[in-house]
C-alpha positions as CSV (number, residue, x, y, z in Angstrom):
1,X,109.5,78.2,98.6
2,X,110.8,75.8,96.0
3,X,107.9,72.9,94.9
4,X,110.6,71.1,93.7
5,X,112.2,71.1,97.3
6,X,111.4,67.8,99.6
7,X,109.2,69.4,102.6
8,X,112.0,68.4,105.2
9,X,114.7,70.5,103.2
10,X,111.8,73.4,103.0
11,X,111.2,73.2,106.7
12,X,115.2,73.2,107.8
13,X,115.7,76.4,105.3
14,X,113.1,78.2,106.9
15,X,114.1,76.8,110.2
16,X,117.7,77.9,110.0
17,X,116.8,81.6,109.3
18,X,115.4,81.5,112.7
19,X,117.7,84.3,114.8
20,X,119.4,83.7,117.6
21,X,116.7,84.8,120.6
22,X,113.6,84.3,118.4
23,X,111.4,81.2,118.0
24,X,108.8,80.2,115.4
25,X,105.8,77.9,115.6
26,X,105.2,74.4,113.8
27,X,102.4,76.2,111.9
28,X,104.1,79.4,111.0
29,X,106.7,77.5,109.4
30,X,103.9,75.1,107.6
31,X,101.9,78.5,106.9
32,X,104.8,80.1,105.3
33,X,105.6,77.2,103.1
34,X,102.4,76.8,101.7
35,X,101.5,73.8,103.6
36,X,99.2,75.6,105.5
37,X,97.9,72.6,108.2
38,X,100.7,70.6,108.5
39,X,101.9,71.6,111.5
40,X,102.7,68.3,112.6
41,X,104.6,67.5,109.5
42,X,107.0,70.3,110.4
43,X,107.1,68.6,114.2
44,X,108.0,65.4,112.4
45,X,111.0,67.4,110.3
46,X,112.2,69.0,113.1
47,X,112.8,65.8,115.2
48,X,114.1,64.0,112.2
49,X,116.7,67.2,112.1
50,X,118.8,65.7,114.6
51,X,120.4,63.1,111.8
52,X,120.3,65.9,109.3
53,X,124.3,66.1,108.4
54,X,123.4,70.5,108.9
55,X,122.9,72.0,112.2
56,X,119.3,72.6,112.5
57,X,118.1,74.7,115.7
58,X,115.2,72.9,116.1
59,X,114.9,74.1,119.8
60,X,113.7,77.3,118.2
61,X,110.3,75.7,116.9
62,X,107.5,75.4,119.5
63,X,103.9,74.4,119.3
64,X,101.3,77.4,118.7
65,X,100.9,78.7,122.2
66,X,104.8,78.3,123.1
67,X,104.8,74.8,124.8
68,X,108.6,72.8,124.4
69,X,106.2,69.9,123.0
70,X,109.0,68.3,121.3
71,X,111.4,69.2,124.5
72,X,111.5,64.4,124.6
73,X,113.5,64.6,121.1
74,X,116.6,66.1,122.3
75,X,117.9,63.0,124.3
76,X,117.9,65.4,128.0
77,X,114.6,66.8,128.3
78,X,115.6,69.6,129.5
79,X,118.5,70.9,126.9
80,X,115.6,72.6,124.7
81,X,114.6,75.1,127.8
82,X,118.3,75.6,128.6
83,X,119.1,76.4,124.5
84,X,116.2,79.1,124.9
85,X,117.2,80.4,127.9
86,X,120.7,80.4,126.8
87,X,119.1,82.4,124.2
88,X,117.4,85.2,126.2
89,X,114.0,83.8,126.0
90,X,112.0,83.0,129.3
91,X,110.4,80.0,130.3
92,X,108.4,78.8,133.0
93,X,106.1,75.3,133.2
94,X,107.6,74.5,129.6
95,X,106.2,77.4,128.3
96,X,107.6,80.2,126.9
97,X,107.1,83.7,128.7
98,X,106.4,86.7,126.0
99,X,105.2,85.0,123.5
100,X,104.8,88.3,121.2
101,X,108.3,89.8,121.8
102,X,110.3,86.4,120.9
103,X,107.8,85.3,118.0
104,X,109.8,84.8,114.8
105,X,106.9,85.0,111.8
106,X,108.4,84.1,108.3
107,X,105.6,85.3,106.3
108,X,106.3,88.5,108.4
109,X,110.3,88.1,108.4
110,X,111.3,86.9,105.3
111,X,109.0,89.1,102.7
């Protein structure tokens, strides 16, 4: 990724590469832009990515082990398990079902 690039605007990029029935991790998307560890600053971006003036489809970002942890910042706290479902992907107890077959990897995806 860009250096030059603010880490919000590195995390939305990656973010919106994200396809459509596929989600990523906090720490995949830290991982992948060298900030290997700041997982939480990525969970920080994506719930400042509702004010960004781009759509970001931050319902695609999950914790490590597929929880909706950030399922509170979208105003309903449901909406983030209906935009995945919507999506194809299965959840049950705010986790998401098939972890390996959904997982979106950058450092794997975008070589």
């Amino acid at each position: 990724m860009n250096d030059d690039m603010p880490f919000f605007e590195q995390v939305y990029q990656v973010a919106q590469l994200i396809p459509t029935g596929r989600f990523t991790t906090y720490g995949a998307i830290a991982a992948y832009i060298g900030s290997k560890g700041s997982a939480r600053m990525v969970g920080w971006a994506m719930n400042g990515s509702h004010h960004a003036l781009k759509s970001i489809p931050a319902h695609r970002v999950v914790n490590r082990n597929g929880m909706l942890t950030g399922k509170h910042h979208f105003g309903d706290p449901t909406l983030m398990q209906k935009l995945l479902e919507n999506e194809g992907i299965q959840i049950a107890n705010d986790k998401i079902i098939d972890f390996e077959k959904y997982f979106w990897d950058p450092a794997k995806e975008l070589l």
